[in-house]
C-alpha positions in Angstrom: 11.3 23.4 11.4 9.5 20.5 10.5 5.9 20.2 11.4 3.5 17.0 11.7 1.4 16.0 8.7 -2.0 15.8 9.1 -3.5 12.4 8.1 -5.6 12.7 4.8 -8.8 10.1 5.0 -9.0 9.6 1.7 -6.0 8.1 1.3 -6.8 5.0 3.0 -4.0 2.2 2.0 -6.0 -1.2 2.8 -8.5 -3.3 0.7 -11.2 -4.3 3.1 -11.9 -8.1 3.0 -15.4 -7.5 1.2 -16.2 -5.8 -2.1 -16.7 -2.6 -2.5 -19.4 -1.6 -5.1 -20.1 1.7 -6.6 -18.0 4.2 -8.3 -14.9 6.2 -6.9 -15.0 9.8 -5.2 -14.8 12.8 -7.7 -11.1 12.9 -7.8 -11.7 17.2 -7.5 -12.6 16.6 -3.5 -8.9 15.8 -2.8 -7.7 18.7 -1.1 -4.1 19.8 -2.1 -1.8 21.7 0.7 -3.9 24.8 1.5 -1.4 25.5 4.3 0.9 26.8 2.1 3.7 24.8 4.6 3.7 21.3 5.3 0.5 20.8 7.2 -1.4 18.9 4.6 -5.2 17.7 4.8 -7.9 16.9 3.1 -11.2 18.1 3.8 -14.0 16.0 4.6 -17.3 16.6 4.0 -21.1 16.6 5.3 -23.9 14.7 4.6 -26.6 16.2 3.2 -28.7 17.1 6.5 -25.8 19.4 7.2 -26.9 21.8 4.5 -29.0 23.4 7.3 -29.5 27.1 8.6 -25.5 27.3 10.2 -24.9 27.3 13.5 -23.4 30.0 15.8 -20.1 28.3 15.2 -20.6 27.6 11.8 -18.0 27.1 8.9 -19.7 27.2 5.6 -18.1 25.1 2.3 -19.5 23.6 -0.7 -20.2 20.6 -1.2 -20.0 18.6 -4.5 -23.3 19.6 -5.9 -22.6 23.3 -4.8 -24.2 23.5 -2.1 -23.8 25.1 1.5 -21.8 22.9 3.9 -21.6 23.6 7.5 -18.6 21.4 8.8 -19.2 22.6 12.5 -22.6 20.4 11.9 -20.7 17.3 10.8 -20.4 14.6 13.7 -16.5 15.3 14.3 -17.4 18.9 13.6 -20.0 19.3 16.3 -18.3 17.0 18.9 -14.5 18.3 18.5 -15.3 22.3 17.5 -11.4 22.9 17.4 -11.2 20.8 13.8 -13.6 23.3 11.9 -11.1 25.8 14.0 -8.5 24.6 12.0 -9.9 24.8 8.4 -10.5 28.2 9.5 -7.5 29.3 10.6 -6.4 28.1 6.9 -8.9 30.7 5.2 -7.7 33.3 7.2 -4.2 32.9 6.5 -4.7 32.7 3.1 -6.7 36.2 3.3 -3.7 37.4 5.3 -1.3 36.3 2.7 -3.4 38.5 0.1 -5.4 35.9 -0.9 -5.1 32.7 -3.5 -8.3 31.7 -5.5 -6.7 28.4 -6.4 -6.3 27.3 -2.9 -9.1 29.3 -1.3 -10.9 27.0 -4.0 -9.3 24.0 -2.7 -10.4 24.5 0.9 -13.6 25.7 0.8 -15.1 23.6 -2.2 -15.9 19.8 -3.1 -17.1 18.5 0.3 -18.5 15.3 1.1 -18.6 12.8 3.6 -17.2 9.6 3.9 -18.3 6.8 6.2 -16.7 3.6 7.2 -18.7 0.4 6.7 -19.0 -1.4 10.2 -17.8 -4.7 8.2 -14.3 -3.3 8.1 -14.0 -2.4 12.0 -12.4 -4.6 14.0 -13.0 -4.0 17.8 -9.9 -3.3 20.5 -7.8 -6.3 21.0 -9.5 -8.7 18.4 -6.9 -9.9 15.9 -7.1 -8.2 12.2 -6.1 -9.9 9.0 -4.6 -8.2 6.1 -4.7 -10.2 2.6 -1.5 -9.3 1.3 -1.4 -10.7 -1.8 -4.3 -10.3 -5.0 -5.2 -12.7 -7.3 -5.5 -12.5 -11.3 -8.5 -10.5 -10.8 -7.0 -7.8 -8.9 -8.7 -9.3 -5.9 -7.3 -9.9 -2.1 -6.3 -13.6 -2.4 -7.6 -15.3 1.2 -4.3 -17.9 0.1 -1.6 -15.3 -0.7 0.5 -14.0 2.0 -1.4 -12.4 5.0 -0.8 -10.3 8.4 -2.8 -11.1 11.4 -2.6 -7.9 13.5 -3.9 -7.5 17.6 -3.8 -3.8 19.2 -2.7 -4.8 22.8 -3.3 -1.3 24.3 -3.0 2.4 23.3 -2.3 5.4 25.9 -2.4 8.8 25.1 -0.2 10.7 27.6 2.0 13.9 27.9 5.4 11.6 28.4 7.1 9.8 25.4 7.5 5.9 25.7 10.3 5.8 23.4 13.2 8.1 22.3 12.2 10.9 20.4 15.5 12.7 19.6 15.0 12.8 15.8 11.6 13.5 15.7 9.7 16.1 14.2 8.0 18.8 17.0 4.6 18.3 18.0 1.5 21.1 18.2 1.1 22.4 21.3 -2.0 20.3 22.2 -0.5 17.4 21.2 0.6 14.7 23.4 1.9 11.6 23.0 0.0 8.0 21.7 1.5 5.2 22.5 0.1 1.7 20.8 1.6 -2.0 21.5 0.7 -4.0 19.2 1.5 -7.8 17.7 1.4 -8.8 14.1 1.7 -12.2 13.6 2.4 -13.6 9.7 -0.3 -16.4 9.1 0.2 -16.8 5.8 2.8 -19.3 4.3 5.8 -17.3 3.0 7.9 -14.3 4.2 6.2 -10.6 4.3 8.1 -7.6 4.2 5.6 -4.8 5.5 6.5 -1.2 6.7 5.2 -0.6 10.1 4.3 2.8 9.4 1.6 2.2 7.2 -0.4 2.1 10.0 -2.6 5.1 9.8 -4.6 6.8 12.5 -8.5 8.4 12.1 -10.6 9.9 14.0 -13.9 8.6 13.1 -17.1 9.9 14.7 -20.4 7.7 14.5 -18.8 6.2 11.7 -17.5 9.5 9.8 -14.0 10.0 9.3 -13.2 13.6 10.5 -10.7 15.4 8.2 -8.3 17.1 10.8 -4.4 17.9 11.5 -5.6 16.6 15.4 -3.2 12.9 14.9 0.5 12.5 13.1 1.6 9.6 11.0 3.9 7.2 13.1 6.7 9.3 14.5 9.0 6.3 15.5 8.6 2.8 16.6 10.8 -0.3 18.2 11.4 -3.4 16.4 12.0 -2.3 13.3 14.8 -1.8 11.1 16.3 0.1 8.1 15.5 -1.2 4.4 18.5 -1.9 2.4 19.0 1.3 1.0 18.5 3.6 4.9 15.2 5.1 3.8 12.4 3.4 5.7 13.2 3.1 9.6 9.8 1.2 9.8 10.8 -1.8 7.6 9.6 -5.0 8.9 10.6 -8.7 8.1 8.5 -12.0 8.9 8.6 -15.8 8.3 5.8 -17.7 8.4 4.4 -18.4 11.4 6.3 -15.6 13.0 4.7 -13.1 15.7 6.5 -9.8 16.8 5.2 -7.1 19.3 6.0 -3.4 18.6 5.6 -0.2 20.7 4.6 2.3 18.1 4.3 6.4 18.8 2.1 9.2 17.4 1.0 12.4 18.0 -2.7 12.9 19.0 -4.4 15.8 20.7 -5.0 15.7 23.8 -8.9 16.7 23.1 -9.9 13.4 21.6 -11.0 10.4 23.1 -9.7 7.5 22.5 -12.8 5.7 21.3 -12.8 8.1 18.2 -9.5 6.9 17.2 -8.7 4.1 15.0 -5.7 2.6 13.3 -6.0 1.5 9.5 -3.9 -1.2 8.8 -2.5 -0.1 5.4 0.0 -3.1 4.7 -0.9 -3.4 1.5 0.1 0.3 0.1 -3.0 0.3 -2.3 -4.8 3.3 -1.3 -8.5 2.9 -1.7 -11.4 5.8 -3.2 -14.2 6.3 -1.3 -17.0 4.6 -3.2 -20.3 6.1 -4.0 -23.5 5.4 -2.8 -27.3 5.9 -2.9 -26.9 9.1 -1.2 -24.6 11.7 -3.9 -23.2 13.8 -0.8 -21.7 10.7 1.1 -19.5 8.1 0.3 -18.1 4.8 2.1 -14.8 4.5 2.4 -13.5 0.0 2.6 -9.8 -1.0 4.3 -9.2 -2.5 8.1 -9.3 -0.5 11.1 -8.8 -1.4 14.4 -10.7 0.0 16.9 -8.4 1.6 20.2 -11.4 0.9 22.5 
């Protein structure tokens, strides 16, 4: 039966509209499938006052340098205990399986936390633009193609909005988010974009929370097949063309919709997180939209 995929934060697909400096994650924090199934996720990590004396429902890791971690003292950690829950349920069903150094190794080591730079947060119901295009430099070109995109209103709720026939089954404490939305194309030539590249986080004082707690877009209206019947989230617009779209996602019921944002990953170039002057936490650039 298949399962929901847990969204990895690291592999955020947007360039933000600003420069990032700095250099790129150490590629050795990208957490293969410790699941041993299809649940994958990567771990996030703490900053470094997190390295303190652990707490009752602590969950200690290393970090990059080594170090003790204690995710249940990371903002998403302390504020939604049922994520460190889940990284350890992993452990122990690795140590029930007899054990597996190479993915015990991948869970429990290379931790660090990434951030979100307020400069690429874009607050409910303000519209978003996505540069769509890159110059000769590699850079987002401000007169290249572009998507201008408005979050309308998102509902978390136990009842479906749209059909869900052929969808995957949700966990058990998931219910249903529902997100209508409008992306407009304000640049000056026809975009093809896949709605599904939208990419939910929860993000907690500005830390993205490394968790199996929201899905990737199960299914949405107004879109249509590509050519070749593999992407049910292809999208098609002319300049100057606007088109509202109900999307659907898992979320747990837990969170509150104020820690959950939507990255707008049109662009499919997926991002590092980039350095900075603190070695235990990194920034992560792209465009998220802000639910509330």
């Amino acid at each position: 039966m298949k399962r929901y995929k847990a969204i990895c934060a690291a592999l955020l697909c947007t360039l933000c509209l600003l420069t990032a400096c700095g250099k790129p994650a150490p590629s050795s924090a990208s957490i293969p499938d410790t699941s041993g199934g299809d649940i994958k996720s990567q771990p996030d990590s703490t900053a470094s006052s997190v390295s303190a004396s652990p707490s009752d429902n602590s969950f200690l890791v290393k970090d990059i340098e080594g170090n003790d971690y204690d995710l249940a003292a990371t903002s998403w950690g302390t504020k939604y205990p049922f994520m460190v829950d889940y990284f350890r349920s992993l452990k122990r069903e690795i140590e029930a399986n007899g054990g597996d150094q190479q993915r015990e190794d991948a869970l429990l080591k290379n931790w660090y936390k990434i951030t979100v730079q307020d400069s690429c947060v874009t607050p409910a119901g303000t519209p978003a633009v996505v540069l769509m295009g890159f110059d000769s430099e590699g850079n987002p070109d401000p007169d290249g193609p572009q998507l201008t995109t408005t979050i309308h209103s998102a509902v978390l709720d136990a009842a479906a909005a749209l059909d869900l026939k052929d969808a995957w089954e949700k966990a058990e404490t998931q219910d249903y988010l529902t997100v209508t939305l409008t992306v407009e194309n304000t640049g000056k030539e026809e975009t093809v974009f896949y709605l599904n590249s939208i990419v939910p986080h929860v993000i907690v004082d500005g830390e993205i929370a490394q968790t199996a707690a929201l899905s990737e877009m199960v299914t949405a209206d107004g879109t249509s097949a590509a050519q070749d019947g593999h992407s049910f989230f292809r999208c098609t617009l002319s300049p100057g063309q606007s088109q509202e779209y109900t999307a659907v996602f898992y979320a747990d019921r837990r969170l509150e919709r104020r820690d959950i944002y939507l990255e707008l990953g049109y662009t499919g170039v997926a991002n590092q997180p980039m350095s900075t002057a603190d070695p235990l936490v990194y920034t992560q650039t792209g465009v998220f939209c802000a639910l509330e």
